[in-house]
N, C-alpha and C positions, 0 to 999 in steps of 0.2 A: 823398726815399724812402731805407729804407736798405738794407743787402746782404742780398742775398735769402738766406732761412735754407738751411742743407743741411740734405738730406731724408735721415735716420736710418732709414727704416722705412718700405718702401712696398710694400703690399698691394692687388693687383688681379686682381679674380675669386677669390681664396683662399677656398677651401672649410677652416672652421675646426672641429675637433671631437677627439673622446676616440676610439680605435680606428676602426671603421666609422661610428660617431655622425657625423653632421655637425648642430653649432650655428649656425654661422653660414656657412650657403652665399655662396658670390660675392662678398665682401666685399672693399671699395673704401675706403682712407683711407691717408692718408700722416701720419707725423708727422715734426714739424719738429725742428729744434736751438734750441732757448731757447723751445719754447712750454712752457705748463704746460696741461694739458688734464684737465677733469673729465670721469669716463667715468660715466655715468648708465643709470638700465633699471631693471626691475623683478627681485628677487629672480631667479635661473634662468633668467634672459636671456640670460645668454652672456660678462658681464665678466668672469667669472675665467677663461674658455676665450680671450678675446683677452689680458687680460694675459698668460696663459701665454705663447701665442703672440708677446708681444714680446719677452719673459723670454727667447724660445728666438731670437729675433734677435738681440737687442741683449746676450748675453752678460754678459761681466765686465763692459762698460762702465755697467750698472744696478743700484743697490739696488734689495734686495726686501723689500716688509714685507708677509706675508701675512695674508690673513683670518682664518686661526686659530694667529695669532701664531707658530705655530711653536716655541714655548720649550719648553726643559727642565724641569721643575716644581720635582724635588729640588735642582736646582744654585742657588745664588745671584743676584742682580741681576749682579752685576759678570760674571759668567761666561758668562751668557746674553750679555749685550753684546758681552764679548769673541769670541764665535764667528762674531761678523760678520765677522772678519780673521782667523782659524784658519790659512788655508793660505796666508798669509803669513808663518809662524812656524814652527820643527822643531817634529816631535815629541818630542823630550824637551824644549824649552821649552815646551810647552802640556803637559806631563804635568808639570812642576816649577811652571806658571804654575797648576793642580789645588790646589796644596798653599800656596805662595807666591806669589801675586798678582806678575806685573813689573811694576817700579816705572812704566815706562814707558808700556806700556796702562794700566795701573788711575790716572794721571792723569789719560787722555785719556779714559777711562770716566768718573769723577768729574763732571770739568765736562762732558760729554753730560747725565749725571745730574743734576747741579744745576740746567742750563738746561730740565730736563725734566720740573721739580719730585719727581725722584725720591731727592734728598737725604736721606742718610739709611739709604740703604734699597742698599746696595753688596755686602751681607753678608746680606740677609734670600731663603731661596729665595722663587722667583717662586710657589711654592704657598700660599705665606702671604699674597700679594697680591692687592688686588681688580683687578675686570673692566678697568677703567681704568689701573691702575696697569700690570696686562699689557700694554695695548696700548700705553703708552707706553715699556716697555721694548724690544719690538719694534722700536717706530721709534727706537727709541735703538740696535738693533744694525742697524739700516739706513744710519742718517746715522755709525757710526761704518766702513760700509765703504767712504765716501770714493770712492765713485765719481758718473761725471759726471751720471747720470738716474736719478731715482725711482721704483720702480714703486710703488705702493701698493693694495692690495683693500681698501677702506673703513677705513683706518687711523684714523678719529676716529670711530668709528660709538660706542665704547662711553664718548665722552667729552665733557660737556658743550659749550655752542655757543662761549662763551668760552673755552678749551680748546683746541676745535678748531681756531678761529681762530689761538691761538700755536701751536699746532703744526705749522698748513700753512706759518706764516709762517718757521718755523726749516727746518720742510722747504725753502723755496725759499733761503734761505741759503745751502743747499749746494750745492742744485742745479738747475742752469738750464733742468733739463729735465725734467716731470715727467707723468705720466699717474696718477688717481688715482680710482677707486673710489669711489663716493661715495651716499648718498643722500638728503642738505642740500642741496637744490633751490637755497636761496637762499645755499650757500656757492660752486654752481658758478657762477650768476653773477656776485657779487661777489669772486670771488677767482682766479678762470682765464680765461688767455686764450681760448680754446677747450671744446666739449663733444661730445662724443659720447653719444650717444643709441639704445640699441637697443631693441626691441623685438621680439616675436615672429621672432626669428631674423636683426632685418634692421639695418640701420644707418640710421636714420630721420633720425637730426640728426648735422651734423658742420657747425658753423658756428662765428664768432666770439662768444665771452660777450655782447659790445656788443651785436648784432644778437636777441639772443632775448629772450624776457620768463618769468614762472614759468607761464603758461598755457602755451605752449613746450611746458616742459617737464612738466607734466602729462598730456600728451598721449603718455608713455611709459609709463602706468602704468596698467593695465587697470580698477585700483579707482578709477580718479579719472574715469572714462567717467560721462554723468552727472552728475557733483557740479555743473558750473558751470551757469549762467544759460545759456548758449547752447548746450549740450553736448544730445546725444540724449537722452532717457531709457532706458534699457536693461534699467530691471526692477531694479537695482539699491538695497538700501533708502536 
């Protein structure tokens, strides 16, 4: 056996939510060091309210790549990337890096860019870009913030399966540790150690990928009530 992981993030009984809102009442899980975990649920479930929530533990120690990318429109690719590392740098070199590119990020931007299929495109703003192209700029100013854990809210949702597939693969590249948003049923099993599962406010599944199958995990989604062979009928067409 080997050396038990440290525990990064451990929630017990955490009541989760926006002001007086509560999403997720009493909520129980722990995350590890070196797991990768698909966080799964239905649309308004509550994944963006727990990423937050780890967002607000685990600090600088995590990239964030949000749901709604986050980017500047008028500014360029290279620019948006670079604000992943912003306050790592003066102000007057990010007001001089506005006009002249430093030699130095806009390398380390480049080959992000090229392993990103975003070659090419260093100098075009992100308003000229499609849906896809966006979301991989995003996860290009995530993995260029160099830190040790990824957070991700559905970072491949707007990009094909093959795609998806090299991007979670460079995401774990970087990082040994990651919780990710998702809703490719069959990418959480085949590509994370772990899944978390909510539904109606609760946390339903928190097991290892090995252990579950895609019935599993249909059983987190209210439209899929029904659909199988052994499933209730519930009126649904």
């Amino acid at each position: 056996m080997g050396e038990p992981r440290d525990t990064l993030v451990s929630l017990n009984g955490v009541d989760l939510g926006h002001g007086d809102r509560v999403v997720l009442p009493g909520l129980h899980l722990g995350l590890q060091r070196g797991e990768r975990v698909a966080l799964l649920g239905p649309s308004g479930g509550g994944k963006s309210t727990l990423l937050g929530a780890l967002r607000r533990r685990l600090g600088d120690s995590a990239a964030w790549c949000p749901q709604q990318h986050g980017l500047v429109p008028q500014l360029a690719v290279y620019h948006n990337v670079y604000m992943g590392r912003l306050a790592e740098h003066s102000a007057l070199a990010n007001l001089w890096n506005l006009v002249r590119p430093l030699a130095g990020p806009w390398r380390q931007v480049a080959e992000l860019c090229d392993e990103l299929g975003l070659e090419g495109l260093m100098r075009r703003p992100v308003a000229q870009l499609s849906g896809g192209q966006r979301q991989r700029v995003a996860i290009a100013r995530a993995l260029y913030q160099q830190r040790a854990l990824f957070l991700g809210d559905e970072p491949v949702a707007s990009v094909d399966p093959h795609q998806a597939l090299r991007l979670l693969a460079l995401i774990d590249q970087r990082h040994a540790t990651s919780v990710v948003a998702l809703h490719q049923r069959e990418l959480a099993l085949s590509h994370f150690d772990r899944v978390w599962g909510l539904r109606d406010g609760r946390l339903v599944i928190d097991a290892p990928a090995s252990e579950l199958s895609l019935a599993d995990l249909d059983g987190l989604y209210p439209d899929a009530d029904g659909q199988t062979g052994d499933a209730v009928d519930r009126g649904r067409p």
